[in-house]
C-alpha positions in Angstrom: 0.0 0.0 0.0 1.3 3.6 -1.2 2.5 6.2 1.6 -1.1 7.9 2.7 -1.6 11.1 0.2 -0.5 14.3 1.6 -2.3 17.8 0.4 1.2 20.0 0.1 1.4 22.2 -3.0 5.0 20.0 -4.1 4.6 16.3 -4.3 7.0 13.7 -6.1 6.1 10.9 -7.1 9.1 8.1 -7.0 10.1 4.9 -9.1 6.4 4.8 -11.0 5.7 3.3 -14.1 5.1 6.5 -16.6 2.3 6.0 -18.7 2.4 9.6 -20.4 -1.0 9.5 -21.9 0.5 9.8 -25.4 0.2 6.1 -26.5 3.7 6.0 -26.7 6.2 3.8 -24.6 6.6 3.5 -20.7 9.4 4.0 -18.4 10.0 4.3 -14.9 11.3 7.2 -13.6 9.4 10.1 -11.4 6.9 13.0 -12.1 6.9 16.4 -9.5 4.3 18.4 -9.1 4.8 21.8 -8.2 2.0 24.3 -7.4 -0.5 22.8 -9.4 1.5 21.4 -12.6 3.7 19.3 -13.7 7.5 20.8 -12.6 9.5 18.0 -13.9 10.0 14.1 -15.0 13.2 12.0 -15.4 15.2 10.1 -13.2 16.6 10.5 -9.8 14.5 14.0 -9.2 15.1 13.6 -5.5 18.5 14.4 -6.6 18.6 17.8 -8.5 15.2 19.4 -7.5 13.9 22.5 -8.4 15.9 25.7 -7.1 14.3 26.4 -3.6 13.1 23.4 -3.3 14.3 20.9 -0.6 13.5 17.6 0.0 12.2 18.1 3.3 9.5 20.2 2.1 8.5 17.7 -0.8 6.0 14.8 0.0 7.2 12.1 -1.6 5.5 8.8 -2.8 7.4 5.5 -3.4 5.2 4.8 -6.3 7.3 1.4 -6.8 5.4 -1.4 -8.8 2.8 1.0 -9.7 1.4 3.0 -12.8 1.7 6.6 -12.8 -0.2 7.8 -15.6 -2.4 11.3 -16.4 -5.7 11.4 -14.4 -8.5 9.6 -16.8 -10.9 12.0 -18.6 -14.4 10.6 -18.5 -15.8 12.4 -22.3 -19.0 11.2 -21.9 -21.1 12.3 -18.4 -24.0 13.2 -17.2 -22.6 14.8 -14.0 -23.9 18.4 -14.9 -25.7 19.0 -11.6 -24.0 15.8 -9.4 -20.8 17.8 -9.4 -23.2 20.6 -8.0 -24.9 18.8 -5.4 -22.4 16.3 -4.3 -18.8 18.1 -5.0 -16.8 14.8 -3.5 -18.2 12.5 -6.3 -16.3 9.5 -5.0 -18.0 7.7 -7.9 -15.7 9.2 -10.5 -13.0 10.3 -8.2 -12.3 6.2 -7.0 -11.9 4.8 -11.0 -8.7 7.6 -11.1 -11.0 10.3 -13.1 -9.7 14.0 -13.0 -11.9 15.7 -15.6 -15.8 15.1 -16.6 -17.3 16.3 -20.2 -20.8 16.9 -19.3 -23.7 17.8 -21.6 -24.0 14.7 -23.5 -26.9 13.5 -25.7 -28.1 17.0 -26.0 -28.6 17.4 -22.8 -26.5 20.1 -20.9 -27.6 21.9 -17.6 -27.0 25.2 -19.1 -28.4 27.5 -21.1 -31.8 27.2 -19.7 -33.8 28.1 -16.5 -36.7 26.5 -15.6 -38.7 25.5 -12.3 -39.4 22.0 -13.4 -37.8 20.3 -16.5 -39.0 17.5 -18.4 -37.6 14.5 -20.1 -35.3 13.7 -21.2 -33.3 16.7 -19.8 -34.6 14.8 -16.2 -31.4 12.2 -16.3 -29.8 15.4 -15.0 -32.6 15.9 -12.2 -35.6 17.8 -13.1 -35.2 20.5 -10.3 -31.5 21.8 -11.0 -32.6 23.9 -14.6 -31.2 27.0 -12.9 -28.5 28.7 -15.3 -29.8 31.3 -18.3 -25.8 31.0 -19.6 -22.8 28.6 -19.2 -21.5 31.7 -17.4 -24.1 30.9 -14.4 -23.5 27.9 -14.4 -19.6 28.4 -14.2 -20.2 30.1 -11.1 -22.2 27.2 -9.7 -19.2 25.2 -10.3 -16.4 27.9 -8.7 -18.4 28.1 -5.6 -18.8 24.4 -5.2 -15.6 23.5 -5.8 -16.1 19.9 -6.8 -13.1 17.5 -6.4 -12.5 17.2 -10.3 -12.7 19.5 -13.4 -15.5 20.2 -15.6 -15.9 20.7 -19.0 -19.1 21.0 -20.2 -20.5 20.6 -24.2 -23.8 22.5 -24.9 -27.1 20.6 -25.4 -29.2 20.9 -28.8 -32.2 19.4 -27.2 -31.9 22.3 -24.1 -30.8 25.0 -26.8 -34.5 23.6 -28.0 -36.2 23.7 -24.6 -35.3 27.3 -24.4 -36.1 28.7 -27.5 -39.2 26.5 -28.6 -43.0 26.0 -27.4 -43.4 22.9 -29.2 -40.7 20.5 -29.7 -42.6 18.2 -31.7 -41.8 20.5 -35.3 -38.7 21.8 -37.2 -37.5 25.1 -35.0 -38.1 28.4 -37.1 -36.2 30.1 -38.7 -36.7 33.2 -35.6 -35.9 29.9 -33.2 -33.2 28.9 -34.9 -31.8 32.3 -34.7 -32.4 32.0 -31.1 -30.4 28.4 -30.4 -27.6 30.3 -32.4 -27.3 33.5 -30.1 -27.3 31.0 -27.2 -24.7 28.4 -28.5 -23.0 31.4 -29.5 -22.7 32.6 -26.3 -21.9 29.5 -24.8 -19.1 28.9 -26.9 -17.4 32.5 -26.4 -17.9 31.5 -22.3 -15.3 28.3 -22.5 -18.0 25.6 -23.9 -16.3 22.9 -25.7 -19.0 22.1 -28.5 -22.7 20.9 -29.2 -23.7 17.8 -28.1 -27.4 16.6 -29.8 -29.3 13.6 -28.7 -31.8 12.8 -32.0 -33.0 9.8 -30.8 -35.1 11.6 -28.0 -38.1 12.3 -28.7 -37.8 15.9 -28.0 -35.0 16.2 -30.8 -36.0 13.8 -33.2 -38.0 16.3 -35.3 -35.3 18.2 -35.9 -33.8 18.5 -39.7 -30.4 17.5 -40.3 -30.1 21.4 -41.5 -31.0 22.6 -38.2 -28.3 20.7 -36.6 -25.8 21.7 -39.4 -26.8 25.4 -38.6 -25.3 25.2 -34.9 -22.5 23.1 -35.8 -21.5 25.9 -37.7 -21.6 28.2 -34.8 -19.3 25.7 -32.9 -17.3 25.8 -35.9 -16.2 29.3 -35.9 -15.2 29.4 -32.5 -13.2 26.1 -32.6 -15.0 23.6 -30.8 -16.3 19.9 -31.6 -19.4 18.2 -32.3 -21.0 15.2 -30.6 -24.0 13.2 -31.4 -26.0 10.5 -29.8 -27.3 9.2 -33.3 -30.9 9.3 -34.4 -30.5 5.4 -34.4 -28.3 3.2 -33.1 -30.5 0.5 -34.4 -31.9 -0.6 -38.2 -31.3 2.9 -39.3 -28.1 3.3 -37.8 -25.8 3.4 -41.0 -28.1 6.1 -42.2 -27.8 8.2 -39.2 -24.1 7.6 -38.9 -24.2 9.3 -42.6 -26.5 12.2 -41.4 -23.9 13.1 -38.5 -20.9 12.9 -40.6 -22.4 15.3 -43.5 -23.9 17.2 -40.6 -20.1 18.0 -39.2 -18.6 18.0 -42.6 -20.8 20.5 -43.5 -19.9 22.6 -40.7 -16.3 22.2 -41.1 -16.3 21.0 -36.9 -14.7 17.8 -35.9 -17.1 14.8 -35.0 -17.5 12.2 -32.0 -20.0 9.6 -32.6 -21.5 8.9 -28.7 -21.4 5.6 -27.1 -20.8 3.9 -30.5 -23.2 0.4 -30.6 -25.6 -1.6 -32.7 -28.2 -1.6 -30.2 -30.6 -4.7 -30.4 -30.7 -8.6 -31.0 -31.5 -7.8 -34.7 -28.8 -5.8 -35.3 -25.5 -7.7 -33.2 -22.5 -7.7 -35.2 -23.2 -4.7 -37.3 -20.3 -3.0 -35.9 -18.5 -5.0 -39.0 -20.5 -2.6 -40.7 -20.4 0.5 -39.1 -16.7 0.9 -37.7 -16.0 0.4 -41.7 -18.0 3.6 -42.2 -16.0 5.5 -39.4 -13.3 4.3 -40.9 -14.6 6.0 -44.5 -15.7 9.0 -42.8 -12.0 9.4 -41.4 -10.5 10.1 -44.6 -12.5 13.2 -45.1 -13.3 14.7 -41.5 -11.9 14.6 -37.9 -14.1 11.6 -36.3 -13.7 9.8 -33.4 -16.0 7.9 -31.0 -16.7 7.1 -27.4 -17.5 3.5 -25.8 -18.4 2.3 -22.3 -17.2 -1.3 -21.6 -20.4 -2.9 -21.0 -23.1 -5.1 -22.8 -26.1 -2.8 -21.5 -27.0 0.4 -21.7 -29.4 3.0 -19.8 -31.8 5.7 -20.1 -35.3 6.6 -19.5 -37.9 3.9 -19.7 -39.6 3.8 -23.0 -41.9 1.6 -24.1 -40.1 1.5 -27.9 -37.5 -0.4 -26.2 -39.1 -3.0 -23.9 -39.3 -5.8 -27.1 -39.6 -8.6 -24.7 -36.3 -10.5 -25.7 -33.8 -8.6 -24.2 -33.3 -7.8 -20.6 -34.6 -4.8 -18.8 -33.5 -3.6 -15.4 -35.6 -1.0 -13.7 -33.3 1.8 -12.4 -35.5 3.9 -10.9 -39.6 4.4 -10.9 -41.9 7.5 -9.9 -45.0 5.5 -9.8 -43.4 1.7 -8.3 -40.2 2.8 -6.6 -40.4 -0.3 -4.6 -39.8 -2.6 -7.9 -36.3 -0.3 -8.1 -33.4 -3.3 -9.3 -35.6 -5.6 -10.1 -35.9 -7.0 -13.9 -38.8 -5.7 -15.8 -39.6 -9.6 -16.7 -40.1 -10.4 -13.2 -42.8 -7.2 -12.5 -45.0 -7.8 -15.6 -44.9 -12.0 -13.9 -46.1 -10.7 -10.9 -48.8 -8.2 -12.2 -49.8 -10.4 -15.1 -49.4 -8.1 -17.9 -46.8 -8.1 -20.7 -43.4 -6.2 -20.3 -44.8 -3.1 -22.6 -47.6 -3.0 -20.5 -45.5 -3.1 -17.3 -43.5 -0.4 -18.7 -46.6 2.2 -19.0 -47.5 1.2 -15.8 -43.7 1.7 -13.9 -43.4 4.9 -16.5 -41.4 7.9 -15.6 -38.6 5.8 -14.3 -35.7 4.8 -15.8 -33.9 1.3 -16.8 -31.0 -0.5 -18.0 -31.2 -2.2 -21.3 -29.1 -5.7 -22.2 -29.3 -4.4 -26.0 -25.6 -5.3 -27.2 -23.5 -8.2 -27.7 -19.9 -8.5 -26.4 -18.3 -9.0 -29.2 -19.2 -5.8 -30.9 -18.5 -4.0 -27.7 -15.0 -5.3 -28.1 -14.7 -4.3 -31.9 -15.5 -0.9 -30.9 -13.4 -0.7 -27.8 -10.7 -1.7 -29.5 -11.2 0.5 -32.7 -8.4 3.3 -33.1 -10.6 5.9 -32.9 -12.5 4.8 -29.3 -12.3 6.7 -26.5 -13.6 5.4 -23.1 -16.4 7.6 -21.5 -18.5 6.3 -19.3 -22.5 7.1 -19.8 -23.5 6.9 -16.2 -26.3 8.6 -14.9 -25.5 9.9 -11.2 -29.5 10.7 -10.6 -30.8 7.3 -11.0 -31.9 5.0 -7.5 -30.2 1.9 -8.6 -27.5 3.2 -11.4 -26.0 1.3 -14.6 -22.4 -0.1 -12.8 -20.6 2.1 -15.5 -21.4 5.3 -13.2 -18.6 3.4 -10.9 -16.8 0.9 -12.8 -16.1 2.1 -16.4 -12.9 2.7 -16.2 -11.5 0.2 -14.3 -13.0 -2.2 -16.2 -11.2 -1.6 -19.0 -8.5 -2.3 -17.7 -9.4 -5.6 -15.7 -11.4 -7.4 -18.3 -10.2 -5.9 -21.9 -6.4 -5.4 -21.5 -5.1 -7.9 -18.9 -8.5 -10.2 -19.2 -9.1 -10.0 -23.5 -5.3 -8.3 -24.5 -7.1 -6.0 -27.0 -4.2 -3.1 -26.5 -1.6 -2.7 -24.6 -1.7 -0.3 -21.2 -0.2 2.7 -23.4 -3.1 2.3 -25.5 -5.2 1.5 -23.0 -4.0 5.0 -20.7 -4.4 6.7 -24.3 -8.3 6.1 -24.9 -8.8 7.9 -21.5 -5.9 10.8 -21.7 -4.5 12.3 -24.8 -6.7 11.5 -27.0 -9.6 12.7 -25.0 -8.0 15.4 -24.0 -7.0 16.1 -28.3 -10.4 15.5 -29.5 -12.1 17.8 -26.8 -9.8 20.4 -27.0 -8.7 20.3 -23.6 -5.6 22.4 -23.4 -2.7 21.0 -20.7 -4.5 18.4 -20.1 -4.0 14.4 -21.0 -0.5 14.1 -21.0 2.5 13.9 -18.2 3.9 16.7 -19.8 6.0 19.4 -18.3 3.6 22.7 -17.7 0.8 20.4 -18.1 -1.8 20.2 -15.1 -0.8 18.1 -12.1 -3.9 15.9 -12.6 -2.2 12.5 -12.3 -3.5 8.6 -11.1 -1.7 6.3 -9.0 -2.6 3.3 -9.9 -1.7 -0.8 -9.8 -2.0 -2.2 -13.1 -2.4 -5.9 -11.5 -5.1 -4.8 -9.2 -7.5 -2.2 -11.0 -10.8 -3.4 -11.7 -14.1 -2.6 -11.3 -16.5 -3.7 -8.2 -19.9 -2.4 -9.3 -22.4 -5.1 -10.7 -25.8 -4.7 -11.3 -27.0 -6.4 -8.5 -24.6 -4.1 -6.5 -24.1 -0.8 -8.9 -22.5 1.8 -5.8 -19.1 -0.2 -5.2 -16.1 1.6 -5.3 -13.0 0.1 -7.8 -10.4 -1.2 -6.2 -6.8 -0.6 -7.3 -6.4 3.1 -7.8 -4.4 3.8 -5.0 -3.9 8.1 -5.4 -5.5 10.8 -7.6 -4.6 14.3 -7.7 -6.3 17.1 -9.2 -4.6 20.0 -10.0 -1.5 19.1 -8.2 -3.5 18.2 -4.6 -4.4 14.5 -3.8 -8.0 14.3 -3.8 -8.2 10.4 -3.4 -6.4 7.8 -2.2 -7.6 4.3 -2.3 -11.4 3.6 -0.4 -10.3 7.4 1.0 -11.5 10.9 0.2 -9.2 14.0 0.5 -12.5 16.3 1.9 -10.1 19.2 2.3 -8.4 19.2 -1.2 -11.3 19.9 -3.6 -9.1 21.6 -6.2 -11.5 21.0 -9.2 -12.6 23.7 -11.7 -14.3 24.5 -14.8 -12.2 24.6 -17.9 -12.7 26.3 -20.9 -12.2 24.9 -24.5 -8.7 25.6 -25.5 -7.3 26.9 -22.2 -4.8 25.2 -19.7 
């Protein structure tokens, strides 16, 4: 076990493993962090420190027989209010996680007031719609001071909340106008992109051209575009072409949202589609995101109970008591069919068996993948990916499957987030970079959370520092060193 963490502004961190987020090869050596950043790496620093700087004053860490490696950057959230309301988050903080991208799906937490939202814009708790600009919501962030960063990517389908009366039509052209000045704004306050979520029903009426319009605002101030597809099912090819001509189009780079061919009828299309991000490549800047499990999660819908593959009830205004339990089992018990069982459980929320594991491993593997992790932080009984994500990758698909190596591996969850999301001084053990760094042992990682048992803490991650003060170390929370902030596209 690793020397308990210590909160001093200089730390060094001793005889680790460097994993520099870059992809590139490891050695062992040391990292110091000075004031917040990265002072230094090499050999022997105990040795030749900085001027001023003696050892006495240093905390020091004998990392031996452990990976040091940049703190992991989880690109696909839902944490726009939890960072808010619970600043610790020892959910994200325990898989090594330094930096959260909220505002997935098209759902962001700003720009938009309101006393009560509706769905889908619920997942991120129906009573926290209290920021007119990212500015506000900025603010929110300073003066809770969470334990990690936030980045945050604007939501289409709240940019539509705000400026539209019914969502069920095209915007206007005087709407349209409106979502611009918005996202505009947004943009010129740090955001790092759009984010749309056209599957919802809320969104799904929108015109490609209307998406195209505000990827072009994001465009001209540098920023990306990411897209839960309007199907990740039958249609999925088609709407895989709609995004990419969408962000072509716009001249903005593209991430394609937790990538998967999403029901029994469509397993093993991935041979199909990872092909066509492999087209789209050649003309655009496209990558994708992945989480490392076999179900996903969202509202419940009845469009997605088809009574073949599982469904786990995750939460339930009307039944809270049936909360965890399979959606099979309640419509046994009440003697109805699972659609029907759905209506009656409806709002709530559920996780949905709809992949196979053997595309979730084409995709994971893929180039291009980055890992994100999809969890929603509001739910009663959450998806295991709000704790596990992360670690899992490690424990099951590079030492359990060897589909990359632990470069790569440190890769899908540091540079290249950090590169695709324009996240300046972030991603890499670089000197000047940001001290946000992960201890961890690459024997021992893995994930604890099932979905029997969803709130379990990882084990292995034995330190995490954010912004140069340890936040975390392992099964332990740092209360005093929140050091988190907001960051803005572009800026270390």
């Amino acid at each position: 076990m690793a020397e308990e963490c210590n909160v001093a502004e200089v730390t060094l961190l001793e005889n680790g493993l460097i994993v520099d987020g870059s992809g590139g090869p490891s050695w062992t050596g040391d990292l110091l962090l000075v004031d917040g950043r990265i002072a230094a790496s090499g050999v022997g620093l105990r040795q030749r420190l900085p001027a001023g700087l003696d050892i006495a004053d240093v905390a020091v860490m004998d990392c031996t027989g452990q990976a040091v490696a940049p703190g992991f950057i989880d690109c696909h959230t839902h944490d726009d209010a939890i960072v808010l309301r619970t600043p610790e988050y020892l959910a994200k903080l325990s898989q090594g996680i330094t930096t959260v991208v909220t505002g997935n799906c098209g759902i962001s937490l700003a720009p938009y007031a309101t006393a009560q939202a509706k769905p889908p814009l619920t997942l991120l708790g129906g009573d926290s719609f209290r920021y007119a600009t990212l500015a506000a919501y900025r603010e929110a962030v300073h003066l809770a001071r969470p334990a990690l960063n936030v980045a945050a990517l604007i939501g289409h389908t709240t940019l539509r909340f705000a400026a539209m009366d019914d969502l069920t039509r095209a915007a206007s052209g005087e709407e349209r106008a409106a979502m611009a000045a918005l996202l505009d704004a947004a943009m010129a306050e740090g955001a790092l992109g759009l984010s749309s979520g056209l599957f919802y029903e809320e969104a799904f009426a929108a015109p490609a051209d209307e998406v195209t319009d505000l990827a072009r605002v994001v465009a001209r101030h540098g920023g990306v575009y990411a897209t839960h597809l309007r199907s990740e099912m039958q249609s999925i090819l088609e709407a895989m072409h709609e995004a990419g001509d969408c962000a072509f189009d716009a001249g903005v780079p593209l991430v394609l949202s937790h990538h998967k061919c999403a029901g029994p009828t469509q397993w093993g299309r991935t041979r199909e589609t990872l092909p066509l991000v492999d087209q789209l490549a050649q003309r655009q800047d496209v990558a994708l995101d992945v989480y490392p499990y076999v179900a996903g999660s969202t509202v419940l819908r009845e469009d997605l109970v088809d009574g073949v593959i599982d469904v786990l009830l995750t939460w339930s205004d009307t039944h809270p008591e049936f909360t965890g339990r399979l959606l099979a089992d309640i419509a046994a018990e009440w003697g109805v069919d699972q659609k029907a069982a759905a209506r009656r459980l409806m709002p709530g929320g559920a996780c949905y068996f709809q992949m196979r594991e053997d595309d979730v491993e084409r995709v994971i593997a893929h180039p291009l993948a980055m890992v994100g992790s999809d969890g929603l932080p509001h739910d009663r009984h959450p998806h295991p990916r709000l704790w596990g994500a992360f670690p899992r990758v490690f424990a099951r698909y590079w030492r359990g499957r060897g589909l990359f190596t632990l470069e790569q591996t440190v890769h899908k969850m540091t540079g290249m987030t950090a590169k695709n999301f324009r996240l300046a001084g972030r991603g890499l053990l670089r000197v000047g970079h940001a001290g946000d760094v992960v201890v961890f042992d690459p024997a021992r990682i893995a994930d604890m959370a099932t979905y029997d048992q969803p709130v379990q803490a990882s084990v292995g991650v034995v330190a995490v520092y954010v912004n140069g003060r340890c936040a975390y170390r392992e099964g332990v929370l740092e209360v005093s060193a929140r050091e988190g902030r907001m960051l803005e596209r572009g800026k270390a």
